[in-house]
C-alpha positions as CSV (number, residue, x, y, z in Angstrom):
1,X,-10.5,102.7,128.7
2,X,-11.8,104.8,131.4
3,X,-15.6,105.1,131.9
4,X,-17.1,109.1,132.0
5,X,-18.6,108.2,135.5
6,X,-15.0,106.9,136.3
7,X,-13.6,110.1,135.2
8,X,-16.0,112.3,137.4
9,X,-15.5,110.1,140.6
10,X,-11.9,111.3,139.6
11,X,-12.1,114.8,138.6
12,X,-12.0,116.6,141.9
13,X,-8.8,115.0,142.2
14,X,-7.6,115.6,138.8
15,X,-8.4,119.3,139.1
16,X,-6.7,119.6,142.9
17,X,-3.4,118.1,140.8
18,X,-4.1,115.6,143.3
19,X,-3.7,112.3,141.1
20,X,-0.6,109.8,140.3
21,X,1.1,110.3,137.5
22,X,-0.1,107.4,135.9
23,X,-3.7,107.8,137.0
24,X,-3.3,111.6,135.5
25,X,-2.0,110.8,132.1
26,X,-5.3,108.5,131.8
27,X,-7.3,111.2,132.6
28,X,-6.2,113.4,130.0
29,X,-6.5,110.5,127.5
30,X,-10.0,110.5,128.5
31,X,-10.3,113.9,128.0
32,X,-8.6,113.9,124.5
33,X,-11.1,111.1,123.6
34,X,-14.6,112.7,125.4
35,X,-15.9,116.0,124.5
36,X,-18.7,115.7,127.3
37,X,-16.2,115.2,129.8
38,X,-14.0,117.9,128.5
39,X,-16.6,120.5,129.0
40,X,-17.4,119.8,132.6
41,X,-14.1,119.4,133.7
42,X,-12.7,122.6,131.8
43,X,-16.2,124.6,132.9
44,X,-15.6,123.3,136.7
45,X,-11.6,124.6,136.6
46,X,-12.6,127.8,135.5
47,X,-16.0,128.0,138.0
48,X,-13.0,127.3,140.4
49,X,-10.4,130.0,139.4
50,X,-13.6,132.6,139.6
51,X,-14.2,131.4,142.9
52,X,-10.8,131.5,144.4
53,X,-10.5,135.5,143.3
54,X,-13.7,136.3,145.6
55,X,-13.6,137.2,149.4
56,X,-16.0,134.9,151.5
57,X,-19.1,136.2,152.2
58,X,-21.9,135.2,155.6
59,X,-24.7,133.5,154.8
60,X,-27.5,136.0,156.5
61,X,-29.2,134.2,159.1
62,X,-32.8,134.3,157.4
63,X,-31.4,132.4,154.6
64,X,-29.3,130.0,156.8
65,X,-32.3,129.2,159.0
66,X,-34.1,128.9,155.7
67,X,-31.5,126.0,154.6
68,X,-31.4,124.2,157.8
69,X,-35.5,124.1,158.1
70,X,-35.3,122.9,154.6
71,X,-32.6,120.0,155.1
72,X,-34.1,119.1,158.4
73,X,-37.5,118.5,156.2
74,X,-35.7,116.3,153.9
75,X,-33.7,114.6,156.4
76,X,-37.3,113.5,159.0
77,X,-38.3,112.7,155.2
78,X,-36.1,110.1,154.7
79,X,-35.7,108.6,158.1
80,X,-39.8,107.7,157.5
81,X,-39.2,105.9,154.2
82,X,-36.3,104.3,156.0
């Protein structure tokens, strides 16, 4: 039987329609079987669908300098516990 954590290293797969057949029809028997599982992959289809009917939007530049200060803090971060 498939393992959730299995499933989720899956699931971007299984919701691109991306899988084998066989490796799909497991999937859905996980599904059928896991009511945790169910959830986040039937809340991340429909987060998808929402998505996919919006235009793209910029980031404005105060909040993308914000992001890159912020992941350039984390990143210095890690390189000293490295």
């Amino acid at each position: 039987m498939l393992s959730c954590k299995d499933f989720l290293k899956e699931l971007s797969d299984y919701l691109d329609e991306s899988t084998s057949p066989g490796a799909k029809a497991e999937l859905d028997q996980h599904l059928k079987e896991c009511p945790n599982c169910w959830v986040v992959a039937d809340t991340t289809k429909k987060t998808i669908q929402v998505y996919r009917g919006t235009e793209p939007r910029a980031v404005p530049d105060r909040l993308k300098f914000r992001l890159l200060a912020a992941l350039e803090s984390r990143m210095k971060a890690r390189q000293k516990n490295c």
